[in-house]
C-alpha positions, 0 to 999 in steps of 0.5 A: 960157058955161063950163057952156054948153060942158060940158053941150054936151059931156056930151050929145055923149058920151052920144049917142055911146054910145048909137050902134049898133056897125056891127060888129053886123049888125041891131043886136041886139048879139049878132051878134058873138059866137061860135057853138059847135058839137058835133061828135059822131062816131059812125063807126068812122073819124078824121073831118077837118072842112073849111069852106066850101072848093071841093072841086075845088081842095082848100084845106088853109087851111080845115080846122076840126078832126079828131074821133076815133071816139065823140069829141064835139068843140066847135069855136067858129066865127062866124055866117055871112056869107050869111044865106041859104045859110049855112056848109057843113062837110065830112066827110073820113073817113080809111082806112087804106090801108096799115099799117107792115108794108106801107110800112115807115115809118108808117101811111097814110090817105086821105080818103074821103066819105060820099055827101050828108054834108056838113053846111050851115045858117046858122050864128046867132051866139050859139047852140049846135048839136050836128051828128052825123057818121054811121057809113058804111053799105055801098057809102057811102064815096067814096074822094076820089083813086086809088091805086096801090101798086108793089114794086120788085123791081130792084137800084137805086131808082127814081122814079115819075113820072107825065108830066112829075110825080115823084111822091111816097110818100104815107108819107114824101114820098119821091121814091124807091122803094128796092128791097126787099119794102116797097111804094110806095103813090101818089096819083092825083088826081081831079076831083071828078065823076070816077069813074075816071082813064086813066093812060097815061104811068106811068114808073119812072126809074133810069138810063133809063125803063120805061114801066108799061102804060096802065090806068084807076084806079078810086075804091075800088080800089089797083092794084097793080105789080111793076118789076123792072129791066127790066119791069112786071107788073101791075095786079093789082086789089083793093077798097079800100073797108071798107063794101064786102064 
């Protein structure tokens, strides 16, 4: 009865074994392991890297990595989920908005897209890919918000606020304009399929407010004012985008 039993019990864990792990989807035992991919970044620019985020509300929990210029960067990441429409990666190229001459702190980036770069396909477990990110020809880049720069030439400082929102300098997340020759550079978000803003509530705020006039930004384009403390000058209009002559 004894040996009955242990025989019994050795076939049981053989079959065991033998079971498929439902962790491989299809059962071919390879669907677990991860996918590298090469990043090779052929442009001029810093290049951030996102996946399968919603451009229209921006997540900055699916940022994958950020390749330098003529860096090859290997990044492990899993097979994709969905079989059929695969895994999309995007490109954010980071130009230089400002220099510290001009901001006084540090040195300012902004995203910008190449038109039709994003990079999709199904991701196969086990396999290697190697994905180029290219150089940005003329009139390509797509600056992702607007921007606006103000040099307060007063005698106290000031917050910009934009309706009801303070907003905050893009170099050091200050919420203050001081006065003095540095400029304040500020962001102007915009809906994805977007490609101009009316802002008709721009306010400076010390002891009492002083209303900017309205305008529309523009992707590509800083538009530039002067406050002092008792009057705005401006737009003064530049273009922004380096691929543009």
């Amino acid at each position: 009865m004894n040996k009955l039993f242990f025989l019994i019990l050795i076939v049981f864990l053989l079959a065991s074994c033998m079971e498929p792990n439902d962790d491989n989807v299809g059962g071919n035992g390879n669907d677990t392991l991860p996918t590298s991919i090469n990043f090779f970044n052929s442009s001029s620019y810093r290049v951030d890297i996102y996946k399968n985020f919603n451009p229209e509300y921006f997540d900055i929990t699916t940022f994958l990595c950020s390749v330098n210029p003529g860096q090859t960067l290997n990044v492990s990441v899993p097979a994709s989920s969905d079989q059929v429409i695969g895994d999309t990666f995007y490109l954010r190229y980071k130009v230089l908005l400002a220099n510290v001459i001009d901001t006084g702190t540090s040195n300012i980036y902004v995203d910008a897209e190449r038109n039709l770069s994003n990079i999709s396909f199904v991701v196969e477990s086990g396999r290697t890919y190697t994905r180029v990110i290219p150089q940005p020809l003329s009139d390509e880049l797509r600056f992702v918000n607007g921007y606006i720069r103000i040099q307060n030439t007063g005698s106290t400082q000031v917050q910009i606020m934009n309706g009801s929102t303070i907003l905050q300098k893009l170099d050091d997340n200050s919420i203050y304009l001081q006065p003095g020759s540095t400029m304040g550079y500020y962001e102007i978000t915009f809906f994805p399929f977007d490609d101009s803003r009316n802002i008709s509530q721009l306010r400076a705020f010390s002891s009492s407010y002083l209303d900017f006039p309205e305008f529309t930004v523009e992707r590509g384009k800083m538009f530039s004012f002067q406050i002092s403390n008792s009057s705005v000058t401006g737009p003064v209009i530049t273009n922004i985008n380096p691929t543009v002559n």
